[in-house]
Phi, psi and omega in degrees: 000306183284349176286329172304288179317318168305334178246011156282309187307309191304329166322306192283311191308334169264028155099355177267062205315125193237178206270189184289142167286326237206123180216116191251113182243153188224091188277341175207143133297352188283130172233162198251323156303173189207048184302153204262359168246015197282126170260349179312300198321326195277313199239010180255153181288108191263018194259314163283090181242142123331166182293156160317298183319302172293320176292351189258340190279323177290317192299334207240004195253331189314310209261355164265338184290345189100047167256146216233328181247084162308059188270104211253127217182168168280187318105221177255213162284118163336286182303357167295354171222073177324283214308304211298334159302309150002282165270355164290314193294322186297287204274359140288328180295008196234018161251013170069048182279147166273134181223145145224153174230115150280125191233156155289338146118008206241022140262006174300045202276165199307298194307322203269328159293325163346282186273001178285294188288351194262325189266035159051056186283150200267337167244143144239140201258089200242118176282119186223109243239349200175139179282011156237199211261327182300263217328276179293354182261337182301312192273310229238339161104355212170095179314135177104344184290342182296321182295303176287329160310333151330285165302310178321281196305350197275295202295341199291290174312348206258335201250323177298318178289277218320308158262030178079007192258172170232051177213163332264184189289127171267131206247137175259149164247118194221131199247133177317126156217155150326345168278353182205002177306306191262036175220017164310303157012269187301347206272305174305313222261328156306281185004263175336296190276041150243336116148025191283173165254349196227147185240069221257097196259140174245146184284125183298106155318124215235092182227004186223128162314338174265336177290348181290358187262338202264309198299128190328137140314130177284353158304315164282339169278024154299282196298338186276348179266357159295335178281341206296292197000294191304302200305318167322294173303340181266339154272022156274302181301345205220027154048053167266125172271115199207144181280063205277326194292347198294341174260009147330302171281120191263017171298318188315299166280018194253322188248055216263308189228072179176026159303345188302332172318301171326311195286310172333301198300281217310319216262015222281347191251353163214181166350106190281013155193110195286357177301324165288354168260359176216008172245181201201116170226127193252114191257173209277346172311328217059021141317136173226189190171127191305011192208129166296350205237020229249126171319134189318151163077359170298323199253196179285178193232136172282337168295004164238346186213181183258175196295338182273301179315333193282285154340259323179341189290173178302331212284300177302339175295308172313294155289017189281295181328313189276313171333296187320307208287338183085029176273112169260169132257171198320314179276021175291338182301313167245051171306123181297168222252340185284326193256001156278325168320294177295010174260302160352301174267342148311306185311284173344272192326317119026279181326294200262346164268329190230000000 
């Protein structure tokens, strides 16, 4: 994925403009949970959605144009418009599209796994915040969710043998907190017997008053960078793919919500942040925008124009312009954590290839 990108960038840098790589869709804000580090939960507009009809008319003008990565995800919970995610997923799988769904995982009902595993989604994505039921129903606001993600995974693996798939992979998401830092351990090791292949830890954004309650002691980010070593070695033995170097520097977390620093530092020979040239977010508003974290109504609306106008358009050109020039903006401060990583390993590819 990221070698694509890279040379989709190199493309652009060379004057050759190319379509969205990556098209991120967020059909509603509405969640069924009352996670306590959600800043969505407090401040996002849960009122305003668009039609079925338009999100299925972006998903198919998305796969002519050459969008190659689906990613449908909050917002709030994706399944809370079950049908409709459904069939946004069918018709990239039937242009042979890579999809992924991020879910809380506690709407995962027997039909909708069926047909998840039948129409070959290639990722799913269950935020799981801690290995029991304290931990993570604690974190999440809402007793019983540990349990029912249990089952879903269970009902998941169980339809894959049945049909014969080995899709989709399945990824825990999980955001640091004092409450799980020191049970990364335990997480690999749920991973493994569960059948995920992957742990994917994100540094928690301090956007809530309880997450400001939640967040590491530098005594304890002391102690969790005394852990990577061990924790490495141990998702090596149970062959878990987990970002774990990424927090040698313990600034991710310290500095969780004040990356534009971060980004300054990190980016000094390009672009501080390579996401307007291959990425696309379509919101549940019908907003869209070249940044996952870019405010609702900043940018153009998809209910007036198509997806190639937009994409291709003044608004985005502009900020395209300004990224380059190294103008950041405010909301550069909580660039989610997973996607600061990944501009991170683009940068590499960047380097060394071109």
């Amino acid at each position: 994925m990221f070698n694509e990108i890279a040379n989709n960038l190199n493309l652009w840098f060379r004057g050759l403009k190319q379509p969205p790589y990556e098209l991120e869709v967020r059909v509603t804000n509405r969640c069924n949970l009352n996670c306590l580090f959600c800043g969505n939960r407090l401040y996002a507009d849960k009122s305003s959605e668009i039609d079925d009809l338009i999100f299925k008319r972006v998903i198919r003008e998305a796969c002519e144009m050459g969008v190659k990565y689906f990613h449908f995800c909050g917002g709030g919970e994706p399944l809370i418009r079950k049908s409709l995610v459904n069939s946004l997923i069918a018709i990239a799988k039937n242009y042979n599209r890579y999809v992924k769904l991020i879910t809380n995982g506690t709407l995962l009902d027997e039909k909708t796994i069926k047909n998840l595993v039948k129409i070959n989604l290639d990722e799913l994505t269950i935020s799981i915040d801690g290995p029991t039921a304290k931990v993570h129903d604690y974190l999440r606001g809402t007793k019983g969710s540990f349990n029912r993600i249990c089952q879903s995974v269970n009902r998941i693996n169980y339809y894959k043998k049945v049909y014969g798939k080995n899709k989709p992979k399945l990824i825990i998401a999980l955001v640091l907190t004092n409450k799980n830092f020191d049970k990364i351990d335990t997480m690999i090791k749920f991973a493994h017997y569960k059948g995920f292949s992957e742990v994917c830890i994100q540094p928690m954004i301090i956007v809530t008053p309880e997450a400001n309650l939640l967040k590491l002691s530098q005594v304890q980010q002391e102690e969790f960078k005394k852990m990577l070593p061990n924790l490495e070695r141990l998702a090596r033995k149970y062959k878990i793919k987990c970002n774990i170097q990424d927090f040698y520097n313990v600034q991710i977390i310290e500095k969780s919500s004040q990356k534009d620093e971060l980004i300054k530092k990190e980016n000094k020979n390009f672009p501080f942040c390579f996401y307007p040239w291959f990425y696309c977010g379509v919101f549940a508003d019908g907003t869209t925008a070249p940044c996952p974290d870019a405010p609702s109504g900043f940018f153009e609306n998809i209910q007036t124009k198509t997806l190639k106008e937009i994409w291709y358009g003044e608004k985005f050109k502009k900020f395209r312009k300004r990224i380059f020039k190294g103008q950041l903006f405010t909301w550069c401060k909580n660039c989610c954590g997973n996607k600061f990583f990944e501009n991170q390993e683009i940068k590499k590819i960047l380097s060394s290839n071109f």
